[in-house]
C-alpha positions in Angstrom: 0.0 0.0 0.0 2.7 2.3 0.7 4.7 1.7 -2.8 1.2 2.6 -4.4 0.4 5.6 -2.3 4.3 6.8 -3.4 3.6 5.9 -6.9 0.9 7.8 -6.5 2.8 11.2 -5.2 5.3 10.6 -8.1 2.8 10.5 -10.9 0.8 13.8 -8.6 4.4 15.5 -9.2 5.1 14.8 -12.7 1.9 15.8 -13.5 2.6 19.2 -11.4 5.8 20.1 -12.9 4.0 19.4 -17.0 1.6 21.9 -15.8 4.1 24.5 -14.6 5.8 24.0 -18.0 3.0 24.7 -19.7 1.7 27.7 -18.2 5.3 29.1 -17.4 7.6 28.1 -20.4 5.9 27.2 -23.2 3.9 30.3 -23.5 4.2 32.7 -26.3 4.5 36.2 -24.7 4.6 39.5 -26.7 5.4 42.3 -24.2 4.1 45.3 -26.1 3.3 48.0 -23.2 5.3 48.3 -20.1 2.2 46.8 -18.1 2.2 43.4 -19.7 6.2 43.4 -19.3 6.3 44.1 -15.4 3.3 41.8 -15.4 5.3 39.0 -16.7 8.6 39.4 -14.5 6.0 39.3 -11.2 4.6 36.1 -12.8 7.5 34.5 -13.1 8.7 35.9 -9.6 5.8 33.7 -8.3 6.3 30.9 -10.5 10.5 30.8 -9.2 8.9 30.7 -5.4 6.2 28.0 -6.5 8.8 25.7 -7.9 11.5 26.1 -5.3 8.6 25.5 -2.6 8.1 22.2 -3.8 11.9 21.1 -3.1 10.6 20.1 0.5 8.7 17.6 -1.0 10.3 16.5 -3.5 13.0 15.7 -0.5 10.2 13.6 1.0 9.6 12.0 -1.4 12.7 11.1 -2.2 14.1 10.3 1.5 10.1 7.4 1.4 11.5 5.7 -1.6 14.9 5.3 -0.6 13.7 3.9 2.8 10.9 1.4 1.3 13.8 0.6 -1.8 15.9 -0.3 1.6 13.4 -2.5 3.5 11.8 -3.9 0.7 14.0 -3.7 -2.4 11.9 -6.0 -4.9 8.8 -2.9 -4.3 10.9 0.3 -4.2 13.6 -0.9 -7.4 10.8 0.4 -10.1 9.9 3.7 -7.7 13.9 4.5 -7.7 14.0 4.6 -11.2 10.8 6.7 -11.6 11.9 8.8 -8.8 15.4 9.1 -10.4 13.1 10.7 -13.9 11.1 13.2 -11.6 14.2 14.5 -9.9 15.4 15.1 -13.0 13.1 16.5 -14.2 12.4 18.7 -11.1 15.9 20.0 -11.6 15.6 21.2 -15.5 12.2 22.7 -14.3 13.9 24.8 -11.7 16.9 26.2 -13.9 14.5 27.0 -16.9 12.4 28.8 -14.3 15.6 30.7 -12.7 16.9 31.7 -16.5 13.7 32.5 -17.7 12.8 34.5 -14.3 16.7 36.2 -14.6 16.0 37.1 -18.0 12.8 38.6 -17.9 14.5 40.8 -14.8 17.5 42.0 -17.0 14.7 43.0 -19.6 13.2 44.4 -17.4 15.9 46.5 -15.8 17.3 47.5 -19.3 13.9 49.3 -20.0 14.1 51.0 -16.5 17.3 52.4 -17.3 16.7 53.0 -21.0 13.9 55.7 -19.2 16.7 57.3 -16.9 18.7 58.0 -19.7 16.2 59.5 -21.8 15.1 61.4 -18.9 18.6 62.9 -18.5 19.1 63.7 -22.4 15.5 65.7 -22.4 16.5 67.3 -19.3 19.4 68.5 -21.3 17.7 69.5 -24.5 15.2 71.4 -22.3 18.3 73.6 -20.8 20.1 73.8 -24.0 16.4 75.1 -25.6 17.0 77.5 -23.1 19.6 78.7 -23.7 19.5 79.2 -27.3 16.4 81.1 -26.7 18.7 83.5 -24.1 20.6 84.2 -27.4 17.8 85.8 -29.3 17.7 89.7 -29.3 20.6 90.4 -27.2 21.5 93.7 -26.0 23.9 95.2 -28.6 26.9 94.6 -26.2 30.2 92.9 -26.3 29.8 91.4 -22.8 26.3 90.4 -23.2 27.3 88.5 -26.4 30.4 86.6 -25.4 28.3 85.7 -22.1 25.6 84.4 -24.3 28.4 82.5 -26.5 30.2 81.1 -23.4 27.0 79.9 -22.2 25.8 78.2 -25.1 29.2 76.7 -25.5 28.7 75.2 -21.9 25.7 73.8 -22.8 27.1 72.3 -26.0 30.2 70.5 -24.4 27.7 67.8 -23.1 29.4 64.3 -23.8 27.2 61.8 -26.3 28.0 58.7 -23.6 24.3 59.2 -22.3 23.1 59.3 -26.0 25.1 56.4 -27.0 23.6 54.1 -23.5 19.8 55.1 -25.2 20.8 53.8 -28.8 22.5 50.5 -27.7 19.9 49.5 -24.8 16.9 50.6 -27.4 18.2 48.4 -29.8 18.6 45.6 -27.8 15.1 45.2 -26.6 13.9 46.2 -30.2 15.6 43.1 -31.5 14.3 41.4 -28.8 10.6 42.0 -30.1 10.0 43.7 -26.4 8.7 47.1 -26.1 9.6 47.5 -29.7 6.6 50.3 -31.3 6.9 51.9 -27.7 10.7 52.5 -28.0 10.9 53.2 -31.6 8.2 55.7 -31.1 10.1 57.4 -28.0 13.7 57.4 -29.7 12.3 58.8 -32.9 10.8 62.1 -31.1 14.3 62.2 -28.8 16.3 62.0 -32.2 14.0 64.2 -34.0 14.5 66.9 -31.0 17.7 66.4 -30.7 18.8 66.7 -34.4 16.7 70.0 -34.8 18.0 71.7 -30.9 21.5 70.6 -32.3 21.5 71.7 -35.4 19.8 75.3 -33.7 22.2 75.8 -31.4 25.1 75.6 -33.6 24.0 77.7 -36.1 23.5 80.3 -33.3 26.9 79.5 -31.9 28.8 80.3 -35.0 26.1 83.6 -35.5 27.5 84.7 -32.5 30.9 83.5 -33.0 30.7 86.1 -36.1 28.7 89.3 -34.0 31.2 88.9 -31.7 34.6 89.1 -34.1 32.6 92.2 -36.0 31.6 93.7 -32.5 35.8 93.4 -31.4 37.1 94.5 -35.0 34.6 97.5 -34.3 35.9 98.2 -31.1 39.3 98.3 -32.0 38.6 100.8 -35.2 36.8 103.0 -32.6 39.2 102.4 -29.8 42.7 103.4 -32.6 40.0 106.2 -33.9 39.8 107.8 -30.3 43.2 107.6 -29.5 43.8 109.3 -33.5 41.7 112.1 -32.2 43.1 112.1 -28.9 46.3 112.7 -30.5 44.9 115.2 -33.0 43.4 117.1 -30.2 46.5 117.3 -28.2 48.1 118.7 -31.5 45.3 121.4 -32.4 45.9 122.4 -28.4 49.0 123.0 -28.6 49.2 125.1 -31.6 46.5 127.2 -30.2 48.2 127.4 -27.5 52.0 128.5 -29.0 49.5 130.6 -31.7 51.1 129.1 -34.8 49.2 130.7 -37.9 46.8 128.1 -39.9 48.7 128.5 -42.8 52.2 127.0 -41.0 50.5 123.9 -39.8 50.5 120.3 -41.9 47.9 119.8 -44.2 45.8 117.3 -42.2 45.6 119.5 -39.2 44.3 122.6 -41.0 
């Protein structure tokens, strides 16, 4: 009675661990919106703890056969050699779970950080928006302009390792078939922005690149102007001064 009651409990498991294949491994999922993606990695969360729970009795199990296959080997031969299928089939149930379970987490973690960087790159394209639009009808001002180039240039001097991190982890989960209209959508409107801010900005840093040499070439005409006069004055000063008749001065003072 006991060998058929354990015979029993071994058939009860096999037919356990067929079901948890079927509804855990063999499914076809298509993780098309975030929610069906998180959804999955808790399911398979639960399906890890389900599995591993049923190591205690699996141990049980095992430990009754090996004791009736002791006391009465002619009974327990047949339920060590089932047993010995089970456990080994418990086993490649468990690592299939674990990998599949590990995976979907990595997924999972890969589109959490895809976010963050995007996040970080529109955070930037926000401030260097800004600060293109600090550019636009600046005071006609040496200062104000090379402050507005400076800062533009600050702005500009952002490294592409962030931008790089989006393309790579988008692609991977694109290929992957996960998330794949979602992220294609997103990384088409950061590109498109990015491309036009870009392309804005540097345009407006070489616009102001070019005010700023005119304003400094105009400076120094008016600056070796002033000093001309300066001189000129000092000249006309002191011929009115010494009274020295029109006629006896150079041509370019009279």
């Amino acid at each position: 009675e006991k060998a058929v009651n354990l015979k029993k409990d071994l058939a009860e498991m096999q037919e356990w661990m067929t079901q948890a294949e079927e509804e855990y491994l063999e499914k076809d999922f298509e993780y098309k919106s975030p929610e069906e993606l998180e959804s999955a990695v808790e399911e398979m969360k639960r399906a890890k703890e389900d599995v591993l729970q049923k190591e205690v009795r699996v141990k049980i199990l095992k430990d009754n056969i090996k004791m009736l296959a002791a006391k009465v080997p002619s009974s327990g031969q047949d339920l060590v050699t089932e047993l010995n299928v089970v456990l080994e089939n418990y086993q490649l149930l468990c690592n299939r779970i674990r990998g599949k379970c590990h995976t979907l987490e990595e997924v999972w973690s890969c589109w959490i950080e895809l976010l963050q960087y995007l996040d970080l790159e529109t955070a930037w394209l926000n401030n260097l928006e800004e600060r293109v639009q600090m550019t636009e009808n600046l005071p006609d001002k040496l200062d104000a302009v090379n402050d507005a180039l400076e800062s533009l240039e600050s702005v500009l001097r952002h490294p592409a390792d962030n931008r790089t991190q989006i393309r790579e982890l988008g692609q991977t989960l694109i290929d992957g078939g996960i998330l794949d209209d979602i992220i294609s959508e997103k990384l088409e409107a950061f590109n498109a922005r990015y491309e036009e801010l870009s392309h804005l900005a540097v345009s407006r840093q070489i616009a102001l690149e070019q005010q700023l040499q005119t304003m400094r070439e105009t400076d120094h005409m008016l600056q070796v102007l002033q000093e001309n006069l300066t001189e000129l004055d000092r000249q006309l000063t002191s011929y009115l001064t010494d009274r020295v008749d029109a006629f006896q001065m150079p041509q370019e003072a009279q």
